[in-house]
VMD Tcl script that draws the C-alpha trace (Angstrom):
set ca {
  {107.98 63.96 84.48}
  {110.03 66.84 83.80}
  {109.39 70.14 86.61}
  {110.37 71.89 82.86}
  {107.13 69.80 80.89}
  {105.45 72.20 78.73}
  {101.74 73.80 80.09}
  {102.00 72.06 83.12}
  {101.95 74.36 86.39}
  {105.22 73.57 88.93}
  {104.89 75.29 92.21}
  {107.91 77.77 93.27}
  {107.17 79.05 96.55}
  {103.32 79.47 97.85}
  {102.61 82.19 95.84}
  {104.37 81.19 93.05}
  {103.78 79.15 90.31}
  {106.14 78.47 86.44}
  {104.61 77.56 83.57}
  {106.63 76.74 80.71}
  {105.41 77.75 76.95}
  {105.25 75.37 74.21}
  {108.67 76.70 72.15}
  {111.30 74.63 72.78}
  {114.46 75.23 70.46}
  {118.05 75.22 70.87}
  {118.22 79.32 71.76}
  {115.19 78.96 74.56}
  {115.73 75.11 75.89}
  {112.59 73.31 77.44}
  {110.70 76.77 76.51}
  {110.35 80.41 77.86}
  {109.07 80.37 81.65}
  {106.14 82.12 82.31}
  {105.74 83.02 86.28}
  {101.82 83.55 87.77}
  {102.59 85.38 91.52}
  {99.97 85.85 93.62}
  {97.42 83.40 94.83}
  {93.73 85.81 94.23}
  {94.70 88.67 92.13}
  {98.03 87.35 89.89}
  {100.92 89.34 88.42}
  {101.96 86.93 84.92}
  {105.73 87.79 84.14}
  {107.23 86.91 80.96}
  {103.97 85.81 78.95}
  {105.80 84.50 76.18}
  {105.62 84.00 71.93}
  {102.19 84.94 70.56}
  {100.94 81.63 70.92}
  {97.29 81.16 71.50}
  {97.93 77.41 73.18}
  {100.02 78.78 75.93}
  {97.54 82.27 76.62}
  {94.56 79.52 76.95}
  {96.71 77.56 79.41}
  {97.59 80.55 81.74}
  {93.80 81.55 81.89}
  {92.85 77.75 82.21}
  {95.23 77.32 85.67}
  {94.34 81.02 86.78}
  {90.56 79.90 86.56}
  {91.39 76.43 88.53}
  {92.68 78.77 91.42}
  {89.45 80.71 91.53}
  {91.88 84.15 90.51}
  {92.35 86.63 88.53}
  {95.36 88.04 86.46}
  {95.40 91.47 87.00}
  {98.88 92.56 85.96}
  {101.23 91.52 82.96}
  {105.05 92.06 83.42}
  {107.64 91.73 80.83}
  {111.80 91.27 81.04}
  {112.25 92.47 77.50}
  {110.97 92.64 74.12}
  {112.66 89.78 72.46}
  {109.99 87.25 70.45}
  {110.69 84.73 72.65}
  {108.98 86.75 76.24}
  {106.74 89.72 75.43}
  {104.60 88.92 72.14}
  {102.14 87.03 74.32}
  {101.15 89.91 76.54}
  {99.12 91.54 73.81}
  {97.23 88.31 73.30}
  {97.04 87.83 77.41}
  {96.21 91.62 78.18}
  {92.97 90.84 75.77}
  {91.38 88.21 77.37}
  {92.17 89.70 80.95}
  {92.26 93.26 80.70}
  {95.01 93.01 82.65}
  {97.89 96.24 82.79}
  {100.63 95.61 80.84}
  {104.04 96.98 82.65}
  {107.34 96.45 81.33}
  {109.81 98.78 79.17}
  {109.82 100.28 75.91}
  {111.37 98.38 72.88}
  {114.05 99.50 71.26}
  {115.07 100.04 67.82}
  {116.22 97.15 65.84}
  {115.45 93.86 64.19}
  {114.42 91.06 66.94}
  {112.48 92.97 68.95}
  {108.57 92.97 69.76}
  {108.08 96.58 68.51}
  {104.28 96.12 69.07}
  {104.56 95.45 72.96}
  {102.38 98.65 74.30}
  {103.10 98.93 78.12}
  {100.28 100.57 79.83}
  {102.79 101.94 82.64}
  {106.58 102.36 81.31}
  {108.86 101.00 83.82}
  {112.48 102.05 85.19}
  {115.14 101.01 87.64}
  {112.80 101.46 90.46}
  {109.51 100.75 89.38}
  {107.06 98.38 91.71}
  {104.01 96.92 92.05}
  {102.58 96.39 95.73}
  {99.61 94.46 96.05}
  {97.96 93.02 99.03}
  {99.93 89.58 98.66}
  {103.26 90.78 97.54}
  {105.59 92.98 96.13}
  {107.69 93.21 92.74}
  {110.30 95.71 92.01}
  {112.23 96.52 88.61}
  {115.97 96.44 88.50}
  {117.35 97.66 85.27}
  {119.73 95.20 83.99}
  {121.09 96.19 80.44}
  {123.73 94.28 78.60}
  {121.30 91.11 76.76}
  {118.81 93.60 75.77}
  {119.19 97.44 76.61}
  {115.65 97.58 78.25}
  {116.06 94.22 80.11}
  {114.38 94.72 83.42}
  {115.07 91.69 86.00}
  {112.01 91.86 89.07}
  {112.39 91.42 92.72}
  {109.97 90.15 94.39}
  {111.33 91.32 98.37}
  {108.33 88.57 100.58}
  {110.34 85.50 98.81}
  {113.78 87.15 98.07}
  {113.45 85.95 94.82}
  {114.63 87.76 91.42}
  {113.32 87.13 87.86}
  {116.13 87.24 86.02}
  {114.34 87.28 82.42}
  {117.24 86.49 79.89}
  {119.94 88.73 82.00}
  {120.65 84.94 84.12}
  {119.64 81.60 82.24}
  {120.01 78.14 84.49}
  {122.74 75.95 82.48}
  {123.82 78.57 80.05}
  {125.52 81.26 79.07}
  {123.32 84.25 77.61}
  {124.29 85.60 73.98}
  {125.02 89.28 74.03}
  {124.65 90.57 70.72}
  {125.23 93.95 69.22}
  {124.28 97.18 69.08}
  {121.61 96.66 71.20}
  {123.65 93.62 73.83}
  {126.43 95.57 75.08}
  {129.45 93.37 77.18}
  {130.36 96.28 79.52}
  {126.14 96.62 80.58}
  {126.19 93.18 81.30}
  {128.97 93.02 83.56}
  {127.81 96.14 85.23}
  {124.20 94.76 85.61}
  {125.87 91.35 86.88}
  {127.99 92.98 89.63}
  {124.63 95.64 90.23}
  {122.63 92.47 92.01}
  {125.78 90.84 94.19}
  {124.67 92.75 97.47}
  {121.01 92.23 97.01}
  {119.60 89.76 99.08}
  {118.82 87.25 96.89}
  {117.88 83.85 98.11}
  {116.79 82.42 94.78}
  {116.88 82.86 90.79}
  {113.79 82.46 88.61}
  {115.10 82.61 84.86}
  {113.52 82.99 81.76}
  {114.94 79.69 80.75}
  {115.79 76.48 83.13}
  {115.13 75.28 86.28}
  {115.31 77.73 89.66}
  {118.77 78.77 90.81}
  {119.45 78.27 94.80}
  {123.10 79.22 94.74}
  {122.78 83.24 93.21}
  {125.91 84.90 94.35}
  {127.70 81.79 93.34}
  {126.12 82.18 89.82}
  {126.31 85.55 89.32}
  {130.09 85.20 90.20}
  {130.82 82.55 87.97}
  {129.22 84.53 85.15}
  {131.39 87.23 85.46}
  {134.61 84.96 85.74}
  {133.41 83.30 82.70}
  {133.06 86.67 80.25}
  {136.26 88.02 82.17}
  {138.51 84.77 81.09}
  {137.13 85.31 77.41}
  {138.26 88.52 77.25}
  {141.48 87.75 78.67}
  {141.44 84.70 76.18}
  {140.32 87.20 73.09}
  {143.51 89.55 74.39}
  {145.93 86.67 74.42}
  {144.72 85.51 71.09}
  {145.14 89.11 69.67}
  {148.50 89.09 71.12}
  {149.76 85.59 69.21}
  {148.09 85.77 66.07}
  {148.35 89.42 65.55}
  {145.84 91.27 63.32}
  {142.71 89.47 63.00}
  {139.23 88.81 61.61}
  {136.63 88.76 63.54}
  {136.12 84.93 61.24}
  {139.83 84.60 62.44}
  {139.28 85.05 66.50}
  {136.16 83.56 66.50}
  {137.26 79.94 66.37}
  {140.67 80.87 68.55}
  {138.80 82.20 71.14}
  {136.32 79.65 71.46}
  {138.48 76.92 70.74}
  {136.31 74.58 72.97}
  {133.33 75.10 71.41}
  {131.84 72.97 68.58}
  {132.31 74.79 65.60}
  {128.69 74.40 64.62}
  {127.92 76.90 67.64}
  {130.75 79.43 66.21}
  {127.82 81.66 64.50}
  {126.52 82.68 68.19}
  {129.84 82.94 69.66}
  {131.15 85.54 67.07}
  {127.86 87.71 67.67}
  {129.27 87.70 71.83}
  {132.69 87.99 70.67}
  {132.15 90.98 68.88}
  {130.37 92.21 72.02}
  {133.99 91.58 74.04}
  {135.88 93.25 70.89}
  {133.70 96.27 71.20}
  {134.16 96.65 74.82}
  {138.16 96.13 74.83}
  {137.76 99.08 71.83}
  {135.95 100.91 74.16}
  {138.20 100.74 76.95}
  {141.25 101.60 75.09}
  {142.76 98.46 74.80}
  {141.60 97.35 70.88}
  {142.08 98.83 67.68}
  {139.30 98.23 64.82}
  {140.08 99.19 61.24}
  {139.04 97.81 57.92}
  {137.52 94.90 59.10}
  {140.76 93.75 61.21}
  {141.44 94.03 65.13}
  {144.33 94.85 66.89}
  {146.05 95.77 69.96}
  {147.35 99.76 70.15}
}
mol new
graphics top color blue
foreach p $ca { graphics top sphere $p radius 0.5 }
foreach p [lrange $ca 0 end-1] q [lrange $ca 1 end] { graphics top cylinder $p $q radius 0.2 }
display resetview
């Protein structure tokens, strides 16, 4: 059976326990993991879509340890990892901490933090400790969470196991995301817990290949301007990700754009009428 099976608890560490929610799909995998820390009085991180099945299951396994769930943390405000905290934060009277959302389509405008949290925000609690570390660039108010006892980050959708994260503007922003990549290399980080997938041992490695990765598409994305000249964004799209099923082009134009906006950014792309360019 799969560590990744739906409702079923899988031990991380001690203190640490995933559960993964019942929404499976091609943009969230097996499902959105849900993390209870804490082995009396529990911290839940990324509750999840507004699904009643999944809320039941958290308070069924927190009620099997003898606990309590005291504290509700969420990455982000995408549909996919906060929705579920209103529905959680009911049953439990639990505090909800996590950022604002922001403006936009795709975002869980009714998430109502009790506590706003920063860069720098942390819980301590007599069995551990969990500290926000702002890391824009998916979502502007993505906040990964350390947690310092197991060296272990929550990486929300900022760092998915097996995949590449979509950035997608206005609110995903290429240049963030680097930035909030390179922000956790000297951390000491012994492990990953993502929002999606299985735990990550290898972190620096990771979190170096990432940034490789977006740095050879936007070296690809320049080389393409350079041969084909002006270009639609339909135009680059399936020269840049010329190794990628066509049928997954949609997503990769909303990243690509990301790159495009960055390069214009920077100086080093020219947008006008529709067309990019190279000064």
């Amino acid at each position: 059976m799969s560590n990744l099976t739906p409702g079923k608890p899988c031990p991380i560490r001690l203190s640490v326990r995933r559960v993964v929610a019942p929404n499976a799909s091609f943009m969230t995998g097996p499902g959105t993991n849900t993390y209870l820390i804490g082995n009396h009085q529990l911290a839940v991180i990324d509750p999840g879509p507004a699904n009643p099945e999944h809320t039941e299951t958290l308070i069924r396994i927190t009620q099997t340890l003898g606990a309590t769930i005291r504290w509700i943390l969420c990455t982000h405000t995408h549909p996919d990892h906060s929705p579920g905290a209103a529905l959680l934060k009911h049953r439990t009277g639990a505090r909800l901490l996590g950022a604002l959302a922001p403006a936009g389509p795709s975002q869980d405008h009714e998430f109502a933090p009790d506590e706003v949290w920063a860069e720098g925000s942390r819980l301590d609690t007599d069995e551990f400790s969990l500290v926000a570390v702002h890391t824009p660039g998916h979502a502007s108010n993505h906040l990964c969470f350390y947690q310092p006892e197991e060296k272990l980050l929550y990486t929300g959708d900022h760092i998915m196991q097996g995949s590449t994260v979509v950035i997608a503007p206005p609110d995903g922003n290429m240049s963030h995301y680097l930035q909030s990549l390179e922000k956790l290399k000297p951390m000491d980080i012994a492990a990953l817990a993502p929002g999606h997938g299985e735990i990550i041992q290898n972190p620096l490695e990771v979190i170096e290949g990432l940034i490789e990765h977006r740095l050879m598409r936007e070296n690809k994305t320049l080389a393409r301007l350079q041969s084909l000249g002006p270009s639609t964004l339909e135009t680059l799209t399936p020269a840049v990700y010329d190794e990628v099923p066509a049928w997954l082009h949609g997503l990769a134009r909303l990243s690509l754009t990301a790159h495009l906006y960055k390069l214009r950014d920077e100086g080093r792309a020219l947008y006008q009428n529709e067309v990019w360019s190279l000064p």
